[in-house]
N, C-alpha and C positions, 0 to 999 in steps of 0.2 A: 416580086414577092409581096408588094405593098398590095397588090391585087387581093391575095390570100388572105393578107390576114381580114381586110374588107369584107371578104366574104362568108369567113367563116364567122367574122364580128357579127354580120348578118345573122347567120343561123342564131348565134347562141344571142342576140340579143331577141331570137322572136320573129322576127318580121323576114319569114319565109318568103319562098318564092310562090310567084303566082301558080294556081291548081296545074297539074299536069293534066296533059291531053288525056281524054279518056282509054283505056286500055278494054281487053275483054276476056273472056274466057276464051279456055282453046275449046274448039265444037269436042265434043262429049255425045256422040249419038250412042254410044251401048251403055248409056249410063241412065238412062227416065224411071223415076221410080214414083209412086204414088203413096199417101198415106193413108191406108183403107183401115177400116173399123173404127170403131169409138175409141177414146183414151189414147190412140196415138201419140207417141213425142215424136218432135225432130229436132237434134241439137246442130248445130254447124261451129264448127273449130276448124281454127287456122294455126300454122304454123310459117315464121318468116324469120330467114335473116336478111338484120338489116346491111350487113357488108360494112364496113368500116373504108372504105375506098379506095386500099391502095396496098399493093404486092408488102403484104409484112412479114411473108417468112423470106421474102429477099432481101428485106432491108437487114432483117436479123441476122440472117446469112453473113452477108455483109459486116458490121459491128459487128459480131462474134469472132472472126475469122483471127489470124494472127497477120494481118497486114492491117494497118490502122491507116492508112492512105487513102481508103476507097469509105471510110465511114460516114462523112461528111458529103460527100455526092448520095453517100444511098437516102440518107435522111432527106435529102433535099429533093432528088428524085420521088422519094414518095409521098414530099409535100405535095411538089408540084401534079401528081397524081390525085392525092385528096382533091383539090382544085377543082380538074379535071369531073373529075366525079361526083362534084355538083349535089352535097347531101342536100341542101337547102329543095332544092328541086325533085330529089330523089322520093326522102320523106313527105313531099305531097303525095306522090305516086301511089306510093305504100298507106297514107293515108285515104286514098279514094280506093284502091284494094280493099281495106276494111267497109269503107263505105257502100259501096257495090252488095256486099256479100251479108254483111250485118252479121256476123260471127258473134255468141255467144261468150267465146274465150278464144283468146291469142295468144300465143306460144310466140316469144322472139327471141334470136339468138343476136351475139355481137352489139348489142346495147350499150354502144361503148360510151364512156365520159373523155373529152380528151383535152390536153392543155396543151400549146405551145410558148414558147416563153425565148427570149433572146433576138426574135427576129423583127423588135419593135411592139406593137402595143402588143402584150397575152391575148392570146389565143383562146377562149374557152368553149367546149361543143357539148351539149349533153343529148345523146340520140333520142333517148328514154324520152325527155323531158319534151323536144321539139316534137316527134313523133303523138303525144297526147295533147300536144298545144294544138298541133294540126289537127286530130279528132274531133278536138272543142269546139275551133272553128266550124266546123259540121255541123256542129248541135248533138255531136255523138259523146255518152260520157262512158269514158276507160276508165275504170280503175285500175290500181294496181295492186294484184292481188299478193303480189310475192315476188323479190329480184334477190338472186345469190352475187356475188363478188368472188369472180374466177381470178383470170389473172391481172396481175397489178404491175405496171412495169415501168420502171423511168429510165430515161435513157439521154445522157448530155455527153454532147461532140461538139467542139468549136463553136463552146457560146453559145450552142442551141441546145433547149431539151423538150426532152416529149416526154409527156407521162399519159400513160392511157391505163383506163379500168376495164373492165371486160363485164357485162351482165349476162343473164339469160332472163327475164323476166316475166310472168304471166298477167296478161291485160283480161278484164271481162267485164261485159257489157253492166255497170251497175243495176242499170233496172228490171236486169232478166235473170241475172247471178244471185245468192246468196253464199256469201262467204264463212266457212265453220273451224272456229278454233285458229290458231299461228300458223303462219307459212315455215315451210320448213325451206332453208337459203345454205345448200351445204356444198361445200368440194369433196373430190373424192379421195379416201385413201393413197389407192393408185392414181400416180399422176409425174409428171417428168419433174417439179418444183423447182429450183433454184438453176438457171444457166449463167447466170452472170451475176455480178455486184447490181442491184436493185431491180433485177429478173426475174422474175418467178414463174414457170407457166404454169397453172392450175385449171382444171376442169371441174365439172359440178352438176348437179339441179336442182330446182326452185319445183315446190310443191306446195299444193295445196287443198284442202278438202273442201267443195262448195255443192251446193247444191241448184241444179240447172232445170229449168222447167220442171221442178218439181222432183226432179230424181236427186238424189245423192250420188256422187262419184269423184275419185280422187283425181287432182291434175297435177300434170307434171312434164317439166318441160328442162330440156336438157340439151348439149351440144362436145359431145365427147371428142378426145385428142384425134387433130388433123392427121395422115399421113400416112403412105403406104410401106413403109420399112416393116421389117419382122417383129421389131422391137415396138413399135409404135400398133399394130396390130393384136400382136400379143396385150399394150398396155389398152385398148379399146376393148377387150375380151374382158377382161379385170373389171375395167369402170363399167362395164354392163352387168356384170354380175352384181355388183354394188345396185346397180338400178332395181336389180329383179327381186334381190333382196328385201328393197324399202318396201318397192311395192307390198312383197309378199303375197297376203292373199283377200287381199280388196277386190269386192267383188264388183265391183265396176271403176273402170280405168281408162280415163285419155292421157297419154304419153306423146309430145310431140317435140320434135325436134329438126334440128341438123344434126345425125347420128355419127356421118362424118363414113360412113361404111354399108357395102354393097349386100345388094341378096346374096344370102350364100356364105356369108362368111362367118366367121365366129363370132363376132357382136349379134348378128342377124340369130345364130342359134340359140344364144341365150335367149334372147325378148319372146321368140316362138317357143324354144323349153319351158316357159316363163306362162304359159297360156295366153299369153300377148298374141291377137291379130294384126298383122300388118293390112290397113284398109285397103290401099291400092292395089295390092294383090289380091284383097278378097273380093273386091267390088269389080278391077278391071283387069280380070287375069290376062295376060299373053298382051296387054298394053305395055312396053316398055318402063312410061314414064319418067323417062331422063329429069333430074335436075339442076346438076352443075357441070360446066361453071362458066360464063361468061368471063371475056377479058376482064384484065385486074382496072384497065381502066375504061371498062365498060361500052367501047365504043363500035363491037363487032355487029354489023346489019344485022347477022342471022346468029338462030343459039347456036354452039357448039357444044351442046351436051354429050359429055359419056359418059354420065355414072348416076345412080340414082341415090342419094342421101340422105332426104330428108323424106320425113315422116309420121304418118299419124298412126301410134297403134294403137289398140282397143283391147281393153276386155270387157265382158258383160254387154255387148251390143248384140250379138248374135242373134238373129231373128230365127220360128220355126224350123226354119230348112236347115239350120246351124250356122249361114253367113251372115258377114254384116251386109244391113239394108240402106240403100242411101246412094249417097254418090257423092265423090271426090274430082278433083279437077286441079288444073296447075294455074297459076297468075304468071305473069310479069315473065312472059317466055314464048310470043308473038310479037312480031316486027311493029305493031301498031300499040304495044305496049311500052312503047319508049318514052322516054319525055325531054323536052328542052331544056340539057344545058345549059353551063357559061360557055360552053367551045362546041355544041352539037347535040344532037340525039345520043343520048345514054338509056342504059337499063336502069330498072329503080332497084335492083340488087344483083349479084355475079349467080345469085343461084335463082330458081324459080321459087316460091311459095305454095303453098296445098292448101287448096278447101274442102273439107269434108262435111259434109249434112249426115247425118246417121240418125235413125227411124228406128224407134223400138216401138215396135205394136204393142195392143194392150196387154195382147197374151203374154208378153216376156215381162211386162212390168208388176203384173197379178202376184 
């Protein structure tokens, strides 16, 4: 365990690990798009989570339960998994992701703060913070346009405790952004709140109104409750409504996320009742687009996607023909997208990430 805390001392003192091997796009042939006419824009937004690295609705499982025997392995079990999954390494990855692509705005989910404490020297991780230090180093400058405070959770078993913060946070490129008025950093109404003494789980999104290559348009970036129970379902219907709401009726909209829920389903109907475009459906209909979820500790050769979650949706992009123009693609979800470990090739996240470029001709900006 002495290893652990070394290395996570590493991250949070800075001194990351060396760049990860290069990754690429997955090929994208029904996707070539061109920008004809004058006045053309093209914006590119991403959306990423960063994964916190280690199975926590089993640890929670675990601690919650009514046998208190097995609470103290699960904590430790999903140290030992942080480890394993090698943020220090990971966050290069996800920092050369940005770098590749050069995104105007970044959407990230799981931006956790995390502390450990009892197992010898504290422990301290801040994702957000190593994630922009890695940018730096590029000569790339993120701001931070907006970060809400989901859940907040402390948890002490035999001498050890964890406390982790939860972000969503929106990043954009300083020198191509201009930022208008206060971020809005809120949770939702609907939400599961209080499981346990210093438990709370809470969901939210982080917005903002900026102006991009010269357009105006709202962002917003969000990560709605995990899970497929009726009740947990139902409570993702709820917090989409609450999204559709803010929105309103803003006439230009990027909403990205990890939605946490599939086409088709009741989240999915609100953001489309909502005049929300889902991009990868409009751009690459009858493309699957799987993006979760790799193993909890990261270490499967191949993805084993089945569900699609995350997302860029639009409004006021629609080109002439009435779809959105552009093209979207997946990161970190090819075998040559791995990076080196403390213990092997890992992914630099459980889900894949989305880049979108979107093209609004002069005529729709007129």
């Amino acid at each position: 365990m002495r290893s652990l805390n070394r290395l996570l001392l590493f991250v949070a003192a800075g001194a990351l690990a060396a760049c990860a091997e290069q990754g690429t796009l997955e090929p994208q042939p029904d996707a070539s798009f061109s920008v004809s006419g004058r006045g053309a824009r093209q914006i590119t937004v991403m959306t990423r989570n960063m994964y916190i690295g280690a199975d926590v609705d089993t640890a929670m499982a675990a601690l919650f339960n009514e046998d208190p025997s097995d609470d103290l392995p699960a904590i430790m079990t999903a140290l030992e998994t942080l480890q394993r999954t090698d943020f220090a390494a990971r966050v290069q990855a996800m920092a050369d992701e940005i770098a590749r692509n050069q995104p105007q705005v970044v959407g990230v989910q799981e931006a956790y703060e995390l502390s450990v404490t009892g197992l010898g020297d504290p422990i301290q991780m801040d994702f957000l913070a190593a994630l922009q230090w890695a940018l730096g180093a590029r000569g790339l400058n993120y701001t931070l346009a907006g970060r809400n405070t989901t859940t907040d959770a402390t948890v002490g078993v035999g001498g050890v405790t964890v406390h982790i913060i939860d972000h969503d946070a929106l990043l954009v490129d300083a020198g191509r952004v201009t930022l208008d008025g206060a971020p809005v950093e809120a949770v939702f109404q609907a939400n599961i709140g209080d499981v346990a003494p210093g438990v709370s789980l809470l969901r939210g999104y982080v917005a903002r109104q900026a102006t991009v290559d010269g357009i105006p348009m709202l962002l917003v970036n969000s990560h709605p409750e995990p899970g497929k129970s009726a009740a947990i379902v139902g409570l993702r219907y709820l917090q989409a409504l609450e999204l559709a709401q803010f929105i309103g009726s803003a006439p230009r909209v990027v909403l990205l996320g990890d939605l946490n829920d599939v086409p088709g389903s009741p989240m999915y109907g609100v953001l489309a009742g909502a005049q929300l475009v889902d991009t990868w459906a409009s751009m690459r209909p009858g493309v699957e687009g799987l993006t979760c979820c790799h193993l909890p500790d990261l270490s499967n050769r191949l993805p084993g996607f089945d569900q699609r979650i995350d997302y860029v949706w639009t409004r006021g992009f629609n080109g002439p023909s009435g779809g959105v123009q552009g093209e979207i693609t997946r990161t970190g979800m090819l075998p040559r997208d791995r990076v080196n470990g403390a213990f092997g090739l890992i992914w630099p996240s459980d889900h894949a990430g989305l880049v979108a470029t979107l093209l609004l001709p002069a005529s729709v900006l007129r």
